[in-house]
Backbone bond lengths (Angstrom), bond angles and torsions (degrees), N, CA, C in turn:
res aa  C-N    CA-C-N  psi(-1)  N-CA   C-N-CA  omega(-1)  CA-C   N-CA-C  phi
1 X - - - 1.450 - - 1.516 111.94 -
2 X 1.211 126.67 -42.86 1.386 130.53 -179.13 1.565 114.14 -78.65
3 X 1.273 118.33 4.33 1.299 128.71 169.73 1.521 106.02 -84.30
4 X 1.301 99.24 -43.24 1.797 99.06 176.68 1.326 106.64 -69.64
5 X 1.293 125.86 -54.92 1.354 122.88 168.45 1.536 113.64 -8.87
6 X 0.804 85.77 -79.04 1.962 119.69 -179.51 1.644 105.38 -38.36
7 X 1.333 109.73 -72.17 1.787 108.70 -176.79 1.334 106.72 -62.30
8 X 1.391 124.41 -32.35 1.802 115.26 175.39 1.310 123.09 -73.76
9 X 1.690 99.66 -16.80 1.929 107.13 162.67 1.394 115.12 -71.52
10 X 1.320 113.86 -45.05 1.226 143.50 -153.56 1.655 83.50 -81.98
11 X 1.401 129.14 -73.52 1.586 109.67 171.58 1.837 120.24 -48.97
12 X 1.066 106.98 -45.55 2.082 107.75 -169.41 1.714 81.22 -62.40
13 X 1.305 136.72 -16.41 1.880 107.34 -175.57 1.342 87.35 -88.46
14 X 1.677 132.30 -66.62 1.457 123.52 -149.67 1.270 118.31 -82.11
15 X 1.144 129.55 -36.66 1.622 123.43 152.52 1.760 132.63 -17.53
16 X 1.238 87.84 -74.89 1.480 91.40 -170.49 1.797 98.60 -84.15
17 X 1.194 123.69 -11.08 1.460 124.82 164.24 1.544 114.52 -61.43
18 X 1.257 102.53 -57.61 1.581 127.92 142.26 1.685 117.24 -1.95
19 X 0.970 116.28 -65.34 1.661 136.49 -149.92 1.276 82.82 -101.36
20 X 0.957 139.41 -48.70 1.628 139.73 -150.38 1.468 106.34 -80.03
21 X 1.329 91.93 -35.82 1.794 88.04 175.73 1.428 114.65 -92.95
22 X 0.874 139.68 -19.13 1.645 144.90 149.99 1.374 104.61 -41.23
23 X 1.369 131.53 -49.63 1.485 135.66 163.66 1.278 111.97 -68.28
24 X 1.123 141.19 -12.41 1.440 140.15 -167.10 1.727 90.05 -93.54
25 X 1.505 95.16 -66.19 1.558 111.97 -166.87 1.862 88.76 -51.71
26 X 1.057 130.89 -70.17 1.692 122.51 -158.65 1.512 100.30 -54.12
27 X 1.303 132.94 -32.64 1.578 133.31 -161.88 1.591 93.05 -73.73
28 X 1.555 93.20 -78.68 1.686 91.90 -166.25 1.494 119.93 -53.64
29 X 1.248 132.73 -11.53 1.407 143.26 177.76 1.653 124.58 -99.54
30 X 1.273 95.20 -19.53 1.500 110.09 140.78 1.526 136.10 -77.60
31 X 1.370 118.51 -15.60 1.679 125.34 156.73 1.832 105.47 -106.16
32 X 0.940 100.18 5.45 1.736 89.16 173.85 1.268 125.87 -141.27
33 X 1.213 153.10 145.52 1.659 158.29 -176.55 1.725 95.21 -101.17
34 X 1.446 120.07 115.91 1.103 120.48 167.80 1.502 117.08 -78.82
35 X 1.202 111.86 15.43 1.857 109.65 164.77 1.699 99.82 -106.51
36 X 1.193 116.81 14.03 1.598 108.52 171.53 1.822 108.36 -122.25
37 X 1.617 103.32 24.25 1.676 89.23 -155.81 1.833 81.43 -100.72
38 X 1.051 96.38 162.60 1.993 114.61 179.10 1.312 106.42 -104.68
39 X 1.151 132.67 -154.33 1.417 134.69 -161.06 1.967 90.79 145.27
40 X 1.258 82.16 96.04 2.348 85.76 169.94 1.707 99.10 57.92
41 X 0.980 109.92 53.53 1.549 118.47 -168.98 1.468 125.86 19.99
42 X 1.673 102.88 52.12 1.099 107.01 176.67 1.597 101.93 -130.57
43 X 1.190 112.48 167.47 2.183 115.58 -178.16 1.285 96.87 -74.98
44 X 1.045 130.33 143.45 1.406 136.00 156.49 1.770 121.55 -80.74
45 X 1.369 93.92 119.84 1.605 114.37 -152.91 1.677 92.43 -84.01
46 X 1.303 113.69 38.00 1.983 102.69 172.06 1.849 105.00 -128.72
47 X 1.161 99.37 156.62 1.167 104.07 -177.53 1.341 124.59 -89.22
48 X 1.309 131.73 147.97 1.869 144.11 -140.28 1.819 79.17 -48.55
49 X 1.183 123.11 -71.67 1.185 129.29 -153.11 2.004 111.46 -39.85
50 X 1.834 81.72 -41.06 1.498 78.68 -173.19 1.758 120.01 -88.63
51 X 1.739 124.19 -1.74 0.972 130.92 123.27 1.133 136.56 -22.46
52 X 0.828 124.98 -76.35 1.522 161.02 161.18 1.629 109.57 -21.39
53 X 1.528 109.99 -65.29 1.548 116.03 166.86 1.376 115.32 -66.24
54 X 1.460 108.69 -76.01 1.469 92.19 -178.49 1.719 128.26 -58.97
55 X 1.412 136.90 -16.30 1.249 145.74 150.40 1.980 102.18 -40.50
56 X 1.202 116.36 -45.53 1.365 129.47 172.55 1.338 128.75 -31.72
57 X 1.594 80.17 -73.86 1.776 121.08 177.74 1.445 103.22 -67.92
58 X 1.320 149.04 -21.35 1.247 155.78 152.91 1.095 123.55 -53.51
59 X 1.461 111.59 -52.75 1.648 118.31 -177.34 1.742 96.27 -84.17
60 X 0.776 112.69 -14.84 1.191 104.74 -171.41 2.226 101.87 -81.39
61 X 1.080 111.76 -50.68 1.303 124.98 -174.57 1.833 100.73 -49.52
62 X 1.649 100.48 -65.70 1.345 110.62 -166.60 1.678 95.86 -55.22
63 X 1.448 123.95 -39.34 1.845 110.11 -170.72 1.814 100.34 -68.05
64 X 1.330 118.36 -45.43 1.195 118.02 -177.57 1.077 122.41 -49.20
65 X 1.705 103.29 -47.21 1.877 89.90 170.97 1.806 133.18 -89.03
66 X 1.083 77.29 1.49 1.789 101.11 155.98 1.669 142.42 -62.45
67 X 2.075 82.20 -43.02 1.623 94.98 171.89 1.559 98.35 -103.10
68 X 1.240 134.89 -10.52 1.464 121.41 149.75 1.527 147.99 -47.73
69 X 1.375 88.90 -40.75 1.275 95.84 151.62 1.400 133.29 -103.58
70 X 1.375 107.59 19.44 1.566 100.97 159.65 1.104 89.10 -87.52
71 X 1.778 137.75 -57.34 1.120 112.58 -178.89 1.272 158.97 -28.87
72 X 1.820 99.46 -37.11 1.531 117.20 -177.97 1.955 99.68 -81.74
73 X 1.580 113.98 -33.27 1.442 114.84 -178.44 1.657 102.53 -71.56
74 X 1.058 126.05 -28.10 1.283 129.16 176.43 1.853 118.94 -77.34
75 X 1.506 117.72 -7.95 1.415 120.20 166.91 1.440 133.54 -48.03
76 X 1.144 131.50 86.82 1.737 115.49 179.27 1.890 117.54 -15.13
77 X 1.058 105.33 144.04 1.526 105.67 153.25 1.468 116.36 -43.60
78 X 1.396 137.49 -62.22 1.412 142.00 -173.61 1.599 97.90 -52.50
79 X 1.334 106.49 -61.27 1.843 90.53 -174.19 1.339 110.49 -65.22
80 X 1.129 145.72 -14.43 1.410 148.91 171.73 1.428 109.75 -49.68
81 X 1.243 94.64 -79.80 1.724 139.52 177.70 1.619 117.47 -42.79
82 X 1.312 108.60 -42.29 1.469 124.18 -174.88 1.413 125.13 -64.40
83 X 1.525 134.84 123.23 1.444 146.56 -151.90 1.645 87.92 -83.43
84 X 1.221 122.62 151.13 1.390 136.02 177.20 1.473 101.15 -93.01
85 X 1.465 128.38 -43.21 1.526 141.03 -168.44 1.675 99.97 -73.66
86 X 1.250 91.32 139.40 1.529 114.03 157.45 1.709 106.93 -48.42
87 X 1.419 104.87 164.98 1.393 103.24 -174.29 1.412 132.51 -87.56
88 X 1.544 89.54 -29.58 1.698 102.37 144.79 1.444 144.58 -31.81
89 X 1.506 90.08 -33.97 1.422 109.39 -149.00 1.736 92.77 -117.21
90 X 0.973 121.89 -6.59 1.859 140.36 -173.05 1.562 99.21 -52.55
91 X 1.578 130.52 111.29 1.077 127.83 154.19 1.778 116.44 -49.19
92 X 1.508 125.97 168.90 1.301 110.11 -177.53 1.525 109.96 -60.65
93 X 1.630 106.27 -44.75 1.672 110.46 -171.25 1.816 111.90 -40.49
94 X 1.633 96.71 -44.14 1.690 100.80 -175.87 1.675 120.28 -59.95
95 X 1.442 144.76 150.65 1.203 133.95 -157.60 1.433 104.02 -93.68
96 X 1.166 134.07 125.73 1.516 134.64 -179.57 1.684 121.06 -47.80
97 X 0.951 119.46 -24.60 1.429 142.98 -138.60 1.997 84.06 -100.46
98 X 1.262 97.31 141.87 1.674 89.94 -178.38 1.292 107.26 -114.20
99 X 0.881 103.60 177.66 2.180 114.63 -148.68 1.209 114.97 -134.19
């Protein structure tokens, strides 16, 4: 069960992180020509394509870790809170009581 947990987190971060940069990438590349962009006031010696990807892979990172941590701020107390170990196996700190 906590495996599903996991891939439906693991989709609600990259999905809509996903989408966001497809909109990022069409906006900002629609007001700009990446054969005119600078970098330390110099031209950037790569070609549109390779702009283009890594500009991608950027927007894409910064939305992901954006909807990650809404995710992690969005956790119940219990999943926070909750011992991974069997109860047997419960250090003192962990709560005896099973979940």
């Amino acid at each position: 069960m906590s495996t599903i947990i996991k891939d439906h987190r693991l989709m609600w971060i990259l999905w809509p992180s996903f989408l966001m940069a497809c909109f990022l990438e069409l906006f900002v590349f629609a007001m700009m020509d990446p054969e005119g962009m600078e970098f330390l006031g110099k031209p950037l010696e790569c070609s549109r394509n390779t702009v283009y990807s890594v500009s991608f892979f950027l927007f894409w990172a910064v939305a992901a870790t954006s909807s990650a941590l809404t995710t992690l701020l969005s956790s119940s107390p219990f999943e926070v809170n909750r011992c991974p170990l069997e109860i047997s196996e419960r250090p003192g700190a962990c709560p005896k009581e099973s979940c």
